[in-house]
Every structure is written in C-alpha cells, then in structure tokens.
Backbone as CSV, one residue per row, in Angstrom:
resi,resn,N_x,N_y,N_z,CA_x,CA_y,CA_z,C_x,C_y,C_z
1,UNK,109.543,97.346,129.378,108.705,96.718,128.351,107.247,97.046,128.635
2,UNK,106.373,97.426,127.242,105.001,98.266,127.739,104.428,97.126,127.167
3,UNK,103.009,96.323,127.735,102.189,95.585,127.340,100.775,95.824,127.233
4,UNK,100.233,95.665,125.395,98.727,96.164,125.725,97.899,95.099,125.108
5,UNK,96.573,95.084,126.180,95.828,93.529,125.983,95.495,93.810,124.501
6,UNK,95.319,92.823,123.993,94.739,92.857,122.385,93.444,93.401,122.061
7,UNK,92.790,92.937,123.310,91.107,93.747,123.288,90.712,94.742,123.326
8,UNK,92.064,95.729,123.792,91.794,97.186,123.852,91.262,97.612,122.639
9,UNK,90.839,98.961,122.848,90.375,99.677,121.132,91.815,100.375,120.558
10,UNK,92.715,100.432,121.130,93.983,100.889,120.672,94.557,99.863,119.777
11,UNK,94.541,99.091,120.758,94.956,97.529,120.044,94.190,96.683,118.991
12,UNK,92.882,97.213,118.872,92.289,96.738,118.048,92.756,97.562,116.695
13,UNK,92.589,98.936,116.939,92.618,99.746,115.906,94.277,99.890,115.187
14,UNK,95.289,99.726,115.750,96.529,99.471,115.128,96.322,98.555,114.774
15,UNK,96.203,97.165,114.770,95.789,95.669,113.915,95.168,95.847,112.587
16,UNK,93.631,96.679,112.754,93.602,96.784,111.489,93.916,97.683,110.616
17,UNK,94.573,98.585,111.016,95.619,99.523,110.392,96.315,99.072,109.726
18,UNK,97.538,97.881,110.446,98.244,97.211,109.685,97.590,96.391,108.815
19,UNK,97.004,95.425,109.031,96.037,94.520,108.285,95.311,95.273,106.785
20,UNK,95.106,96.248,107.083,94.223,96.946,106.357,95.170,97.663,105.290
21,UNK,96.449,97.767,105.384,97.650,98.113,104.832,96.944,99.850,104.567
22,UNK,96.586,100.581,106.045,96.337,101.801,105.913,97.601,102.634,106.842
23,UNK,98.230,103.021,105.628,99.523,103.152,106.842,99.412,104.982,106.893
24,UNK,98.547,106.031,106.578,98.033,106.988,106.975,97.208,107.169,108.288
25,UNK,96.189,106.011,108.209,95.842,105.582,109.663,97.342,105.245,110.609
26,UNK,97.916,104.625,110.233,98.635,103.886,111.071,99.712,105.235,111.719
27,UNK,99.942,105.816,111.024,100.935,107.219,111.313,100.527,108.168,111.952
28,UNK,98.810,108.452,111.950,97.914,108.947,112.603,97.872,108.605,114.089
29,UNK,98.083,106.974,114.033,97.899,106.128,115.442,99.285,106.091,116.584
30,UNK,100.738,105.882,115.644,101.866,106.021,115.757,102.139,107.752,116.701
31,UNK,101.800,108.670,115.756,101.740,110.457,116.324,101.128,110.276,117.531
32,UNK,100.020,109.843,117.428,99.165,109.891,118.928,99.744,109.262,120.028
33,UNK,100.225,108.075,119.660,100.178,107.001,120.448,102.354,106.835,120.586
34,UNK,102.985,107.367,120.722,104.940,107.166,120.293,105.018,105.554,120.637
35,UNK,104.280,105.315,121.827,104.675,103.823,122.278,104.319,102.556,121.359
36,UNK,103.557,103.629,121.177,102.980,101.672,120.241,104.071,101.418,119.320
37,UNK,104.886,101.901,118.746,106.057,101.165,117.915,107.022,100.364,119.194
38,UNK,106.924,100.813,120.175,107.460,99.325,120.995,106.921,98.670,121.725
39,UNK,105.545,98.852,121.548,104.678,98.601,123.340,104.369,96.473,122.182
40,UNK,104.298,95.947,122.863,104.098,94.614,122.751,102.524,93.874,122.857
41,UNK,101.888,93.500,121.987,100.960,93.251,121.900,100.190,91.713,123.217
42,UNK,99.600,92.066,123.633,99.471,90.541,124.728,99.705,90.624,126.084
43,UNK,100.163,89.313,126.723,100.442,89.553,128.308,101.598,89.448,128.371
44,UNK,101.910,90.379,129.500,103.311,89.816,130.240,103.644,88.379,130.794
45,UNK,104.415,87.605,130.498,104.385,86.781,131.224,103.666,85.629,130.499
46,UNK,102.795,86.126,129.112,101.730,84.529,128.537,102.707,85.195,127.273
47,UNK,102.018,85.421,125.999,102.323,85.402,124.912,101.786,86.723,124.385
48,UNK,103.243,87.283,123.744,102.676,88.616,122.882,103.750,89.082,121.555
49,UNK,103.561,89.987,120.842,103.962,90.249,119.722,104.084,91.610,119.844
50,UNK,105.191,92.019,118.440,105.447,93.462,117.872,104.591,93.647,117.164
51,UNK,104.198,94.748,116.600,103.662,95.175,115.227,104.204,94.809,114.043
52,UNK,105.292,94.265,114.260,105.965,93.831,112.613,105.488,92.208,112.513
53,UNK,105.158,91.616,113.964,104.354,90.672,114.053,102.865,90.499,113.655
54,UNK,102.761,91.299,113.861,101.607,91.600,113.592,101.230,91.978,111.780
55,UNK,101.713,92.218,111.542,102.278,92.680,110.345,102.651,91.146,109.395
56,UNK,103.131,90.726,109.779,104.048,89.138,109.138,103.133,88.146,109.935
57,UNK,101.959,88.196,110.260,100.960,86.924,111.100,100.482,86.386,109.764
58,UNK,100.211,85.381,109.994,99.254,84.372,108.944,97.790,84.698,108.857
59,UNK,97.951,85.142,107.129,98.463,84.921,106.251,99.422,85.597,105.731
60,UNK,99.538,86.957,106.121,100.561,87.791,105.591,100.160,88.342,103.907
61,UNK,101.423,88.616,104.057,101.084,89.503,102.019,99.345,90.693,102.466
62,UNK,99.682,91.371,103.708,98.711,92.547,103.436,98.877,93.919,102.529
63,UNK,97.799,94.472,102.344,98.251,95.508,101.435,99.239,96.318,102.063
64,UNK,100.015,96.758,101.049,101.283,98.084,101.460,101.810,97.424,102.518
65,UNK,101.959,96.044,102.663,103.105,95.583,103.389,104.598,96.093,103.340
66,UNK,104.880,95.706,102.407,106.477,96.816,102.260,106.387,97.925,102.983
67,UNK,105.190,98.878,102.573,105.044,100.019,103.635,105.316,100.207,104.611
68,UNK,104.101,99.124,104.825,103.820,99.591,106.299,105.208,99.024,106.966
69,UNK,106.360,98.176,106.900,107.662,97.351,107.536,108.125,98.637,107.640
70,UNK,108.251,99.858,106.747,109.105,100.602,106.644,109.002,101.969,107.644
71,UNK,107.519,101.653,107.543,107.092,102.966,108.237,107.469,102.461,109.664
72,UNK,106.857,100.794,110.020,107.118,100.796,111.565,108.890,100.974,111.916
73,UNK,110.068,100.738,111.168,110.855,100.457,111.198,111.568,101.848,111.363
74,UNK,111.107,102.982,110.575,111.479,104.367,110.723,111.247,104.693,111.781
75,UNK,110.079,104.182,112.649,109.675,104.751,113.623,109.974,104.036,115.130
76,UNK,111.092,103.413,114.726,111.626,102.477,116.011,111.258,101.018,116.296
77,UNK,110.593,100.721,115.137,110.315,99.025,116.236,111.554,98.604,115.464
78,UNK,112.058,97.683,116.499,113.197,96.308,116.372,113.022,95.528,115.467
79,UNK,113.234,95.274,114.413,113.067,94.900,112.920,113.580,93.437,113.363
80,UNK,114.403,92.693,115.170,114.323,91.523,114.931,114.213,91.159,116.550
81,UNK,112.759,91.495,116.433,111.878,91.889,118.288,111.617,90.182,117.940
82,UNK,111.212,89.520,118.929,111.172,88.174,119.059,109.352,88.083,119.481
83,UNK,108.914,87.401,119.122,107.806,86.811,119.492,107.786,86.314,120.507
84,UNK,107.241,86.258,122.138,107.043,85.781,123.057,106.428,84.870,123.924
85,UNK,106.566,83.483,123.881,105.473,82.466,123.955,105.984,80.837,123.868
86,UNK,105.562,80.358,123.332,106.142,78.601,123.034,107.224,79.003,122.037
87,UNK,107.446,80.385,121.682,108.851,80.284,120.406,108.892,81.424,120.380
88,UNK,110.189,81.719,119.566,111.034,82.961,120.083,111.073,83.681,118.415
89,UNK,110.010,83.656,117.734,110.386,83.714,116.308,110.592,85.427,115.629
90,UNK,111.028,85.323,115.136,111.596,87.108,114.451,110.296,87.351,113.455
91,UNK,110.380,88.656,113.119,108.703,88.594,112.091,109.405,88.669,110.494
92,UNK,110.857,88.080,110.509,111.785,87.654,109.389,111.166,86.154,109.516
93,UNK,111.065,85.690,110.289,110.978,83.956,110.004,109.146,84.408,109.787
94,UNK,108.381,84.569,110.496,107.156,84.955,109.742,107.093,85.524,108.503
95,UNK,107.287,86.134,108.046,107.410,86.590,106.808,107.405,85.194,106.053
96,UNK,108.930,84.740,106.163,109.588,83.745,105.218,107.943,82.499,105.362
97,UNK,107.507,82.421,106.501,106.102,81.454,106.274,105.247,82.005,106.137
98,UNK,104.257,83.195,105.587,103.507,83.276,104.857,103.811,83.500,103.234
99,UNK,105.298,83.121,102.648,105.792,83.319,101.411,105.562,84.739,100.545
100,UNK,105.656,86.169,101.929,105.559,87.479,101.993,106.870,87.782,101.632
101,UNK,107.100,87.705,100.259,108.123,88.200,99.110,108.457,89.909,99.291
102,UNK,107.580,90.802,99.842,107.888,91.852,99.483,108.211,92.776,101.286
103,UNK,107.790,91.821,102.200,107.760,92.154,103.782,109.090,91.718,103.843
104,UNK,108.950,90.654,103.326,110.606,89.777,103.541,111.683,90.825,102.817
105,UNK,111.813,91.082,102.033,113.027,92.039,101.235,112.794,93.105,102.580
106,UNK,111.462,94.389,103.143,111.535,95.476,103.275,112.525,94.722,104.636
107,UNK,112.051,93.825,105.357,112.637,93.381,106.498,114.381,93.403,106.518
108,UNK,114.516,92.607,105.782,116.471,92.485,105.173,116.852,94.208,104.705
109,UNK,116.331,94.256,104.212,116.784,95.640,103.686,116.914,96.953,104.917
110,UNK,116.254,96.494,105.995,115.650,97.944,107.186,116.936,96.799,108.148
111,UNK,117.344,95.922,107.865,118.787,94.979,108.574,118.619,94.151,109.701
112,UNK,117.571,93.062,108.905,116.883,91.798,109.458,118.008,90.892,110.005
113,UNK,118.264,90.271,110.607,119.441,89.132,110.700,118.865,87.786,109.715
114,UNK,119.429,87.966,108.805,118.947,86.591,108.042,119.170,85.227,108.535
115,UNK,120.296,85.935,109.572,120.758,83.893,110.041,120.349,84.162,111.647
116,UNK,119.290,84.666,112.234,118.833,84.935,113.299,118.339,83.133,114.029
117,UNK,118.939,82.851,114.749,117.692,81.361,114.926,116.596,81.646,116.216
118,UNK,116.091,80.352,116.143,115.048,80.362,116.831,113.644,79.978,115.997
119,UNK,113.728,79.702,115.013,112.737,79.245,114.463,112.082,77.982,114.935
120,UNK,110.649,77.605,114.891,109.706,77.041,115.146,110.269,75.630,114.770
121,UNK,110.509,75.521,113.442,111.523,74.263,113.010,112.771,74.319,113.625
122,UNK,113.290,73.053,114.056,114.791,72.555,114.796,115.309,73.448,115.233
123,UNK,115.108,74.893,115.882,115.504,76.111,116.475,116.283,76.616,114.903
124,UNK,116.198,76.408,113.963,116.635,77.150,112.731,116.316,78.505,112.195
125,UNK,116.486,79.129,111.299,116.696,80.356,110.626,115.224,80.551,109.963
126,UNK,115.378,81.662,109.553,113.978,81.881,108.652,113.886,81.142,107.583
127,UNK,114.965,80.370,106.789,114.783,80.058,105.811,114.317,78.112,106.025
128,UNK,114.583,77.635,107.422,114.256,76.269,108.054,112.821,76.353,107.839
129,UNK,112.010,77.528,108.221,110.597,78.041,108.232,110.102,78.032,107.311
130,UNK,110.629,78.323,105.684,110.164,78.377,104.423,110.354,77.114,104.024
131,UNK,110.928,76.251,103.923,111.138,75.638,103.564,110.402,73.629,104.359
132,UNK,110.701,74.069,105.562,109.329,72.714,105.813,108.144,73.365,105.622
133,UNK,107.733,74.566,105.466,106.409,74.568,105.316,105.937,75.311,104.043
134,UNK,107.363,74.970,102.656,106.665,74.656,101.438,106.895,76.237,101.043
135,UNK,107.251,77.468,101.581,106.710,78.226,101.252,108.093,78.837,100.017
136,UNK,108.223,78.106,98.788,109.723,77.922,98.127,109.752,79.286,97.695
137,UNK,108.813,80.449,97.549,109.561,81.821,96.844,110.215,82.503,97.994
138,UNK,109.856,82.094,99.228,110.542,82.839,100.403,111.713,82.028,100.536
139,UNK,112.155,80.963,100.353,113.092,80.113,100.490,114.097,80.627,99.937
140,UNK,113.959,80.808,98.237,114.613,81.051,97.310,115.075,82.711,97.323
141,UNK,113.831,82.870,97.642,114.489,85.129,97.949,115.616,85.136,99.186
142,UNK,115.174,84.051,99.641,116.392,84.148,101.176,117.682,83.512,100.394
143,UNK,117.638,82.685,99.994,118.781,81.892,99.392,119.638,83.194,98.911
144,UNK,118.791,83.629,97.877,119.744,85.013,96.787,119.753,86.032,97.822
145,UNK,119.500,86.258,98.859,119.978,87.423,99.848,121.316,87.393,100.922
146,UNK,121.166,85.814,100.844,122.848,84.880,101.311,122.641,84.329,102.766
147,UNK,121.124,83.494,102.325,121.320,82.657,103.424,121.920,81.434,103.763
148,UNK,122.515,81.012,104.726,122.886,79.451,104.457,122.422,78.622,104.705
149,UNK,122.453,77.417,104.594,121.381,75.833,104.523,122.148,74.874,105.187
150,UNK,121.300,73.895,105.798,121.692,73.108,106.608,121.636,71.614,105.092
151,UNK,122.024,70.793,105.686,121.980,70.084,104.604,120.449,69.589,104.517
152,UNK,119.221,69.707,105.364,118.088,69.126,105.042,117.248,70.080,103.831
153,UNK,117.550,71.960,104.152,117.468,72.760,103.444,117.877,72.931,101.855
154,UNK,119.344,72.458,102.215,119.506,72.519,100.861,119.196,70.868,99.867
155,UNK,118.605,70.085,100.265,117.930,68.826,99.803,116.940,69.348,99.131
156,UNK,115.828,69.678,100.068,115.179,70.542,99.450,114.406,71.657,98.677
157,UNK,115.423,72.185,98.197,115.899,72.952,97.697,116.459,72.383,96.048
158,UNK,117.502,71.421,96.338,117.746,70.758,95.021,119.238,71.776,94.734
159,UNK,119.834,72.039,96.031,121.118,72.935,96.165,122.223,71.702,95.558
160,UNK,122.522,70.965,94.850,123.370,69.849,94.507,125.099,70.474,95.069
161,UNK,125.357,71.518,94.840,126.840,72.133,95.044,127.157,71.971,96.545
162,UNK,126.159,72.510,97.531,126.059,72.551,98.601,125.839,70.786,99.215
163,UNK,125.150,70.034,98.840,124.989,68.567,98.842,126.427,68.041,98.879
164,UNK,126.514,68.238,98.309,128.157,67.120,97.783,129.476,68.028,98.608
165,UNK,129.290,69.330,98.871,129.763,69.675,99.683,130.276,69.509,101.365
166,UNK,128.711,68.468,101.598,128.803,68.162,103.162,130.062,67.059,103.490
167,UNK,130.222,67.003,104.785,130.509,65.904,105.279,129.854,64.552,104.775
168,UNK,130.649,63.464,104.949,130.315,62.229,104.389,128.536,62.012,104.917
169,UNK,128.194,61.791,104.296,126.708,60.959,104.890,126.385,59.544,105.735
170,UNK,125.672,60.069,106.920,125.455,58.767,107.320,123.951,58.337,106.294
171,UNK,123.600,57.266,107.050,122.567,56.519,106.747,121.091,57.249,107.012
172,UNK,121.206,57.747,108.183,119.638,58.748,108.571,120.190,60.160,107.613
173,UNK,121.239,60.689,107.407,121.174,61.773,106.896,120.624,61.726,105.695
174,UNK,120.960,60.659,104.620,120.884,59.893,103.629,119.015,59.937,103.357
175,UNK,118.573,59.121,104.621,116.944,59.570,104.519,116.686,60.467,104.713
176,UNK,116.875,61.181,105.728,116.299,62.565,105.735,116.450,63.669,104.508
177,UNK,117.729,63.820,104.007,117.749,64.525,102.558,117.185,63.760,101.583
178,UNK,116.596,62.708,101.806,115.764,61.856,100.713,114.641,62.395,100.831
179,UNK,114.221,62.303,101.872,112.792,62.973,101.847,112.698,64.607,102.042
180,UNK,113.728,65.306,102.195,113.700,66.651,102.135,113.370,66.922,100.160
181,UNK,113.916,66.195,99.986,114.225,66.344,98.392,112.802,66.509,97.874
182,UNK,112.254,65.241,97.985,110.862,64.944,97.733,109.776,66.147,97.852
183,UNK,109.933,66.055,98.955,109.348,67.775,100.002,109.812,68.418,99.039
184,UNK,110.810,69.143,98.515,111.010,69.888,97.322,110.758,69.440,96.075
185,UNK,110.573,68.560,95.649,110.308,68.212,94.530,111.340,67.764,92.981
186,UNK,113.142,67.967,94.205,113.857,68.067,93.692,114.579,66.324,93.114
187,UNK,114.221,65.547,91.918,114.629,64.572,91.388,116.106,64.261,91.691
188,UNK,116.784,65.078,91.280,118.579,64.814,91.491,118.574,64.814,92.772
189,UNK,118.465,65.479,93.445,118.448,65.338,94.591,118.573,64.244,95.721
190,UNK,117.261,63.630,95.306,116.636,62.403,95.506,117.175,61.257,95.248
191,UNK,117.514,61.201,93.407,118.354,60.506,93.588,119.456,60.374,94.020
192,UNK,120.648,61.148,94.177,121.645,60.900,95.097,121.709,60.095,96.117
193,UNK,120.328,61.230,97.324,120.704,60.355,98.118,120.021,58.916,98.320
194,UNK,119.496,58.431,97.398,119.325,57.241,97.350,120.238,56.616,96.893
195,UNK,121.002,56.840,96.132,122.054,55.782,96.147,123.078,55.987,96.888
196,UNK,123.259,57.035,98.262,124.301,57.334,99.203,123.359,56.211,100.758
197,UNK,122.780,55.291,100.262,122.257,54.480,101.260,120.355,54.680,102.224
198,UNK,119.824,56.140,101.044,118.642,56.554,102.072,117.465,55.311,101.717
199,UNK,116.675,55.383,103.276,115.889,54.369,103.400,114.495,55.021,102.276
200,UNK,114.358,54.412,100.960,113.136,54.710,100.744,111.864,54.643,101.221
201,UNK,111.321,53.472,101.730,110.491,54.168,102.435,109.841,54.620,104.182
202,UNK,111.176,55.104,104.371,111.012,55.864,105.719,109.657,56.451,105.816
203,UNK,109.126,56.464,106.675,108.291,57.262,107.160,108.269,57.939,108.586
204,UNK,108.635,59.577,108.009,108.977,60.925,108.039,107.835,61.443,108.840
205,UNK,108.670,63.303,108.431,107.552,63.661,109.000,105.973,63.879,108.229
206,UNK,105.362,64.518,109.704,103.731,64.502,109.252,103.348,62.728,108.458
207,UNK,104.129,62.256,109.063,103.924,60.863,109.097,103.483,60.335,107.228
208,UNK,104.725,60.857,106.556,105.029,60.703,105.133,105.965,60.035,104.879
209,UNK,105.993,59.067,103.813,107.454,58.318,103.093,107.564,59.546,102.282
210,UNK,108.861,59.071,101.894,109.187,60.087,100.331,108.213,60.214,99.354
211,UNK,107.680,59.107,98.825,106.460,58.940,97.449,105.495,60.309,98.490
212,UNK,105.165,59.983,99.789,103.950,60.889,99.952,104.142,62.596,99.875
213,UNK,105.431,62.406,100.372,105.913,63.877,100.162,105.938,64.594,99.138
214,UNK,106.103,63.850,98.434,106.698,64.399,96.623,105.148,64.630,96.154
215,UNK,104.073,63.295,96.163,102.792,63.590,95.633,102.217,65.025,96.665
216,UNK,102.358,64.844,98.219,101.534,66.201,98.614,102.380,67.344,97.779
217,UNK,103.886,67.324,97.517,103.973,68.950,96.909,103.747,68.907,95.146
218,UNK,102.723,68.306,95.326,102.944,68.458,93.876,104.109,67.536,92.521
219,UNK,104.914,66.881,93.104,106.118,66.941,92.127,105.477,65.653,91.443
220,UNK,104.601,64.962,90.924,104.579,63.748,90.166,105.578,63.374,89.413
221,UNK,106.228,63.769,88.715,107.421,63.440,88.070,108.347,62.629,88.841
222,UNK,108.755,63.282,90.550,109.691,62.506,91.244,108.533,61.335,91.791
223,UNK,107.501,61.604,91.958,106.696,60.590,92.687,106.739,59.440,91.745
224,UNK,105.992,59.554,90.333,106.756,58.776,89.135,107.569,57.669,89.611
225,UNK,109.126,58.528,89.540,110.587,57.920,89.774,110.305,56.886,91.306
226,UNK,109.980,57.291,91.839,109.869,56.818,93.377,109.123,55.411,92.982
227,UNK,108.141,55.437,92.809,107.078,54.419,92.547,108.369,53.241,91.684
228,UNK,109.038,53.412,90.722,109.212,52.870,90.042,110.640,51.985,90.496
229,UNK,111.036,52.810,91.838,112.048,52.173,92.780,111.575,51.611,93.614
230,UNK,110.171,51.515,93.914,110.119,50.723,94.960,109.079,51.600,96.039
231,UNK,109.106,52.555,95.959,108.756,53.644,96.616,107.194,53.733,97.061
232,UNK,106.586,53.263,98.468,105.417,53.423,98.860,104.692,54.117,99.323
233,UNK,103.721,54.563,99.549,103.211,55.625,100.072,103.037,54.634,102.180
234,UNK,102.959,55.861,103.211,102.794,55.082,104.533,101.670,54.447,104.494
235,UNK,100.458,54.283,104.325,99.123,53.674,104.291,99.688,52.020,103.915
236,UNK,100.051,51.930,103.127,100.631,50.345,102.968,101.651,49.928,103.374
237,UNK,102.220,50.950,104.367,103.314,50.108,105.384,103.105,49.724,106.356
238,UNK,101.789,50.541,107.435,101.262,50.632,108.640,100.055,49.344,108.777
C-alpha cells in the first residue's frame, strides 16, 4: 500500500484535477505518475482516501464526474477501496451522500457492490447514507438499481409493500418507522405506523419528534396530520 501526504504538489495537483473535472489533466497526471490510481491519499496508520474518494467528497456532483469514475476505474482504482479512518466507507456510499446521481450510476455500472456495508449510519449500505441524510434522488436511483432496505429505509422512503412485508412490529420499531416516515415525508407511512402502536412524540434523532422531522424535510402536509394527532414538536416536551 503506497501513501502520499495531501500537501504534496502531486497530491495537490490530482485533487484539483479531479475537482476541477479536468480529466485530460488527470490522464496527463495518471501517464506520469501509474501509482496514483492506487497510491492512497493521507497517512498510514491516521486517515486516508482513494481518488474515487476523492472524487465522491463533499460536496460532490464535480464536473465530468461520470468521467472522471470511469477514467479512474479503467485505470485500476478499486471502484470499492474503503476509506480509512473512524469509518470504512466505499466512495458508493459517498456518492449516495452528496445525492451524485451521475458518479453513483458510473460507480454501479464499473461493479460497485450496492449492498457493500460499512456505512457511517448503523454500519449500513449506501443507501442507509442517502437516506438519513435526506439525500432522496440517491436513495431512489439505488432503490431502481436493486437495493434492499432495512425496515427504517424503507419507512422512509414510503416503500408500503416492503412495510407490511416485515416481521410483526414491536413498539420501538413502530416509532422508529414513525419517524423515519416523517424524515421522508411519507404520510401513509406514518400513518400506519401509528396505528401499529408508534410513540408520537418520541424524541429521535438529532434530537427530533416526528412533527420536527417532517417540518425540517419539508413535508407540511404530514406535519399538518401530525399536529392534528397530537403531535409536538421537542421544545415543548423538554
């Protein structure tokens, strides 16, 4: 395994290659350089990255992204090299969280593991990643590429087939797909599992009831419904 500090000018200059979605530079840098499609960005031993990481970092969606996945991918990097550090994440689960629609396909397509885990969320999949952190067109492109869902996923989501599919529900599952729902914005959802016993107003994560979840994504309609069951925001529970 080859490691190069980030500060180098090598390392600087492949970054914004990719970044810069100049993938003529980058092929230029690649010819010169054979290693850098595997050499690992960072320290041995602390925290470092691939170029497809690099590539899929936040914010993502750089120019000629598709490209550039393809070019590094022709040219040998591990299309599901792990990130090295507090988490083990694929630059498939990055992708899926900067809601990089077109990195994400080149990734699956060059033969990403879609059900790879290790994600940042509950050690889950790329699609655990899109989905607590909102990012629903990556959710949904993963869904139609044949990913599968845990039942908090598919809550939020508003997957009803897959819902009624699970095992019986307990009582925390009941909240937790209550407020996954919300988090999605998904009404049926919601309601279900409210009447399968979920605590309305739990307070979740990022320290949210359902009502708060639903108003941060947007969904007023379910926030609406919520309110009108009973449904509080945490500030007036605490």
């Amino acid at each position: 395994m080859t490691y190069l500090d980030t500060d180098t000018p090598l390392a600087r200059a492949v970054t914004d290659a990719i970044h810069g979605g100049d993938t003529g530079e980058l092929r230029r840098l690649l010819s010169a350089h054979p290693e850098l499609v595997t050499v690992r960005l960072g320290d041995e031993g602390g925290m470092s990255r691939t170029l497809l990481h690099v590539l899929t970092d936040w914010p993502g969606n750089f120019p000629n992204g598709p490209e550039t996945a393809r070019l590094l991918v022709e040219a040998g990097a591990d299309v599901d090299g792990r990130f090295e550090g507090p988490h083990r994440e694929t630059p498939l689960m990055w992708a899926a969280s900067c809601d990089d629609i077109g990195v994400l396909d080149a990734l699956l397509d060059a033969g990403a593991d879609i059900e790879a885990r290790g994600a940042v969320i509950a050690d889950g999949t790329a699609i655990s990643d899109a989905c607590a952190f909102a990012q629903w067109n990556a959710a949904r492109r993963l869904l139609a590429r044949g990913a599968t869902t845990n039942l908090w996923e598919s809550a939020a989501l508003g997957l009803m087939d897959r819902i009624a599919a699970a095992p019986p529900l307990t009582r925390e599952d009941a909240t937790t797909g209550l407020w996954a729902a919300c988090h999605g914005g998904s009404r049926e959802a919601a309601e279900y599992f409210l009447a399968h016993g979920a605590d309305l107003n739990w307070i979740g994560y990022d320290h949210l009831t359902p009502l708060d979840a639903a108003r941060r994504s947007g969904a007023e309609e379910v926030a609406g419904w919520l309110a009108t069951r009973g449904g509080r925001p945490a500030a007036e529970l605490v």
